[in-house]
C-alpha positions, 0 to 999 in steps of 0.5 A: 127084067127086060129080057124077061118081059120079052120072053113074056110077050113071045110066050103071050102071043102063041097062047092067046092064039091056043086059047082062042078065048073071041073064037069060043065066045059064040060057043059059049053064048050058045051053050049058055043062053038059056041059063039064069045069071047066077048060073051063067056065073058059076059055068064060067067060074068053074071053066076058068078053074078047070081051065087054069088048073089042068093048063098049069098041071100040064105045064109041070107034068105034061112031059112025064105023063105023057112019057109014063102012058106012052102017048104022044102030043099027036095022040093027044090032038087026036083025042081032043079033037075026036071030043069036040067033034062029037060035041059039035055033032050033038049040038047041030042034030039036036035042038036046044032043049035036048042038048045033051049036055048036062049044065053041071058038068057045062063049066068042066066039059066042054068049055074049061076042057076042051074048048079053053085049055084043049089040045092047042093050049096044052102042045103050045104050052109044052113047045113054048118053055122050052123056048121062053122059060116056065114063068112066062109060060105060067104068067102068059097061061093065067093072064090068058084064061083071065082074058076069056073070063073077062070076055065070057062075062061081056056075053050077056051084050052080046046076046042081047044085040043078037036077039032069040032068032041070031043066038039060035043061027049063031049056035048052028054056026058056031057048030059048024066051025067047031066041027071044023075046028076038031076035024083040024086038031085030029088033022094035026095030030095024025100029021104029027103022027105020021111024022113021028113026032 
């Protein structure tokens, strides 16, 4: 048992890293701000689900879906960061009201997928069974998402001591640094590429 919840806290650590649920907190804000609560509520239901499922999905299938298209982690990283890029770009050239996005598909894409269970989640996850086991892979993963769920829905406080004006930098910002964030992944990838990993 003791050897189990050490194993649980080393695969909990690099997973809440991955999910980088404090780091996505300003996107989701953004993103959200001009939503009715009750709609604010089913976006970061259906981000949780979608989420956890594709994460645990990935967990027992990742290794021979990759294997059956012929697709590596890197290809994967490159992908996933080439999306958040174009998300990112969208958001700093067009204004609030014609933001793309379209708020029933919000709560799938971007944040559930690939914002929440994105790239980093999904290599993490795969690397840290091998280590530690796929129960404290799994255990970790769910606590993890339930962590961002309960910090999304803390987002509301947030808002409100930022005000209209600091939402709206906030939202440019947080722009950027997905921005960033992408070109990072797609940069992880192509060295995992050119490594032939």
């Amino acid at each position: 048992m003791e050897e189990f919840f050490r194993n649980l806290l080393l695969a909990f650590i690099p997973v809440f890293v991955a999910v980088d649920a404090i780091g996505t907190l300003p996107i989701y804000i953004s993103l959200t701000e001009k939503m009715e609560r009750a709609e604010k509520r089913r976006v970061l239901f259906e981000s949780l689900v979608t989420a956890l499922c594709l994460a645990v999905g990935f967990i027992f299938l990742g290794k021979l879906i990759f294997r059956f298209l012929g697709i590596t982690v890197g290809d994967f990283m490159v992908a996933g960061g080439a999306i958040l890029f174009c998300i990112a770009i969208l958001d700093i050239m067009g204004s609030q009201g014609d933001r793309k996005i379209s708020p029933k598909q919000l709560g799938v894409v971007p944040l559930g997928t690939p914002l929440l269970a994105g790239p980093a989640l999904l290599a993490t996850s795969l690397l840290i069974i091998e280590e530690y086991g796929i129960i404290p892979t799994l255990v970790s993963v769910t606590l993890n998402i339930a962590i961002a769920g309960l910090i999304f829905s803390l987002s509301a406080l947030l808002g409100r001591v930022l005000g209209v004006a600091g939402s709206k930098a906030l939202s440019k910002i947080t722009s950027l640094f997905l921005a960033a964030i992408a070109v990072m992944i797609v940069r992880k990838g192509l060295v995992s590429l050119l490594s032939g990993q």
